[in-house]
C-alpha positions as CSV (number, residue, x, y, z in Angstrom):
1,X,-20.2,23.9,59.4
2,X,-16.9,25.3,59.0
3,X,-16.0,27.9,61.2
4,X,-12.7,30.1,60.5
5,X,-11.1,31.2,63.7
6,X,-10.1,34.2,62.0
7,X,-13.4,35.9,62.2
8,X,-14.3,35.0,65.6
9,X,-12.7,35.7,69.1
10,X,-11.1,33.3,71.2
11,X,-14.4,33.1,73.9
12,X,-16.8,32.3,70.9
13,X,-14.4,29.3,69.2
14,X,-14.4,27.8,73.0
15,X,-17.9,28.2,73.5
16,X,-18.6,26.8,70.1
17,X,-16.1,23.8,71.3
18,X,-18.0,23.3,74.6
19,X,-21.4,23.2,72.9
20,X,-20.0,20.9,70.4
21,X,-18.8,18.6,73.1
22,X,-21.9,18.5,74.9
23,X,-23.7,17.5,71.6
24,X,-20.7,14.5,71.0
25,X,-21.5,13.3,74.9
26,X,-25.7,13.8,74.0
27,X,-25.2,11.7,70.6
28,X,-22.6,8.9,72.6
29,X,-25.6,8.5,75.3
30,X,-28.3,8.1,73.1
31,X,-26.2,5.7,71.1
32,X,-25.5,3.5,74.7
33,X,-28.8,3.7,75.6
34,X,-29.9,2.6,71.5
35,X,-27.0,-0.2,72.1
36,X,-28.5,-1.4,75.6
37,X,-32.3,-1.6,74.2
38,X,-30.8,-3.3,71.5
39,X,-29.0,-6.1,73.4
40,X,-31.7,-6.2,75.7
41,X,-34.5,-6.7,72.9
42,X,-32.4,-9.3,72.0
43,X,-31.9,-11.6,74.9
44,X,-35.9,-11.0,75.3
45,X,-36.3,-12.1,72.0
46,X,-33.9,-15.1,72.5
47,X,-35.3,-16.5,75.7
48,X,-38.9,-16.0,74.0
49,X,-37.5,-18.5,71.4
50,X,-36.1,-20.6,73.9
51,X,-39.7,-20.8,75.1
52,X,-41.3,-21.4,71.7
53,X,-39.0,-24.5,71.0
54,X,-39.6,-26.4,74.1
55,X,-43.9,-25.0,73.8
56,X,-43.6,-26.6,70.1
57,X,-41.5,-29.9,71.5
58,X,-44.5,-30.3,74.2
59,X,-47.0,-30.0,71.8
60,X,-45.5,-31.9,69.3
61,X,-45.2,-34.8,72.3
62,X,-49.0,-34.2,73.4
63,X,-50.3,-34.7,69.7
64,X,-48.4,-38.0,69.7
65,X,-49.4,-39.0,72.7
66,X,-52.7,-38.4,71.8
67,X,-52.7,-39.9,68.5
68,X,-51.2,-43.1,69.8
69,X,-54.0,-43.5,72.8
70,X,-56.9,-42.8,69.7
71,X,-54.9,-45.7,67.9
72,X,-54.6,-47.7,70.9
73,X,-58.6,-47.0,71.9
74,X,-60.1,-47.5,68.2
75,X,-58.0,-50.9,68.0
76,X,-59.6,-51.9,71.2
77,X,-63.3,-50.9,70.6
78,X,-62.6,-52.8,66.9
79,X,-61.5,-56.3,68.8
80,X,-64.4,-55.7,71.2
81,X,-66.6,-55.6,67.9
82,X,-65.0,-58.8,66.6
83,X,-65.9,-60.3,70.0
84,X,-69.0,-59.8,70.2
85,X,-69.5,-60.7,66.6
86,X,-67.4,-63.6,67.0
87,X,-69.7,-64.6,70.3
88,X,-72.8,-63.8,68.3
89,X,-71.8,-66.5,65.7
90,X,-70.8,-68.7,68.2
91,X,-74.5,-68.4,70.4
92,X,-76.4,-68.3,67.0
93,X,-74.4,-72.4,66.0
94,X,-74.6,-73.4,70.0
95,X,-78.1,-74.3,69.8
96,X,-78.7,-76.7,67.1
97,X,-82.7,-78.3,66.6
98,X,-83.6,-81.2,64.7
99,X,-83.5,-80.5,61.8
100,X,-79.8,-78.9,62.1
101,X,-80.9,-75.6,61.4
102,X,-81.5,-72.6,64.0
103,X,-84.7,-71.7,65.3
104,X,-86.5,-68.7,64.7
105,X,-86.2,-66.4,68.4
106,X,-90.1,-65.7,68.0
107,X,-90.5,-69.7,68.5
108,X,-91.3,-70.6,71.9
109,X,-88.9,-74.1,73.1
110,X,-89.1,-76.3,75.9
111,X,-85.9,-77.8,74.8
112,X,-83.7,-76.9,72.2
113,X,-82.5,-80.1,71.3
114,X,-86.3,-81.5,70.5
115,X,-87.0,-78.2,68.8
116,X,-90.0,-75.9,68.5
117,X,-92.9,-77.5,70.4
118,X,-95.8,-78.9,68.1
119,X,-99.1,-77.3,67.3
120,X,-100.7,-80.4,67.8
121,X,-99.6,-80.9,70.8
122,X,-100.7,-78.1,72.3
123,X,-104.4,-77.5,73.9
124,X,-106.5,-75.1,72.8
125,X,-108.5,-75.0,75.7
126,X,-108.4,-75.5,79.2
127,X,-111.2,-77.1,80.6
128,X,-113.1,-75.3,83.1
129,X,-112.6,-75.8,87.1
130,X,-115.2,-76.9,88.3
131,X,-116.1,-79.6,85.6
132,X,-115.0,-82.9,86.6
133,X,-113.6,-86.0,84.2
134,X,-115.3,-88.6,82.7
């Protein structure tokens, strides 16, 4: 507001000057302390993104990591397979009959290279004890 120093005395134009300073000095503080939460928001906010980065770099590193020890343990667990497999094969052609085929596992052997033993040759039944020979 305009004020004409005409109409007023000289005590109300200085009290009207005083009170207007104090309200400059009230607005310059508040615009400081708006000035210091501002730069101090800020360097919070930077150092928080400072500790997002190097959070995101160290996960980044743990999913590798990780990734590479899954790769490492499935391609380990797959040549284990192909070992065993491979051993499997190998057992199954290791024992050979007669015949050149591979006996059945149900078929009892007394050696593998003569083969299954012979129904023939087997007794049927014991003779008792106490029975003696002819």
């Amino acid at each position: 507001a305009v004020v004409s120093t005409q109409s007023r005395g000289d005590a109300e134009v200085r009290k009207l000057l005083v009170s207007t300073n104090k309200e400059k000095n009230s607005l310059q503080s508040e615009l400081k302390d708006f000035e210091w939460r501002l730069d101090s928001e800020s360097q919070k906010f930077a150092k928080a993104e400072e500790q997002r980065k190097t959070f995101m770099v160290q996960l980044y590193g743990a999913t590798e990591a990780n990734r590479i020890l899954n790769t490492e343990h499935r391609l380990k667990h797959e040549r284990m397979q192909k070992s065993k497999s491979h051993n499997k094969l190998s057992e199954k052609k290791t024992t050979p009959t007669k015949n050149g085929m591979t006996p059945k596992k149900s078929v009892k052997m007394l050696d593998p290279k003569m083969g299954p033993a012979k129904k023939s040759a087997l007794v049927k039944q014991l003779p008792k004890l106490g029975e003696k020979k002819r």
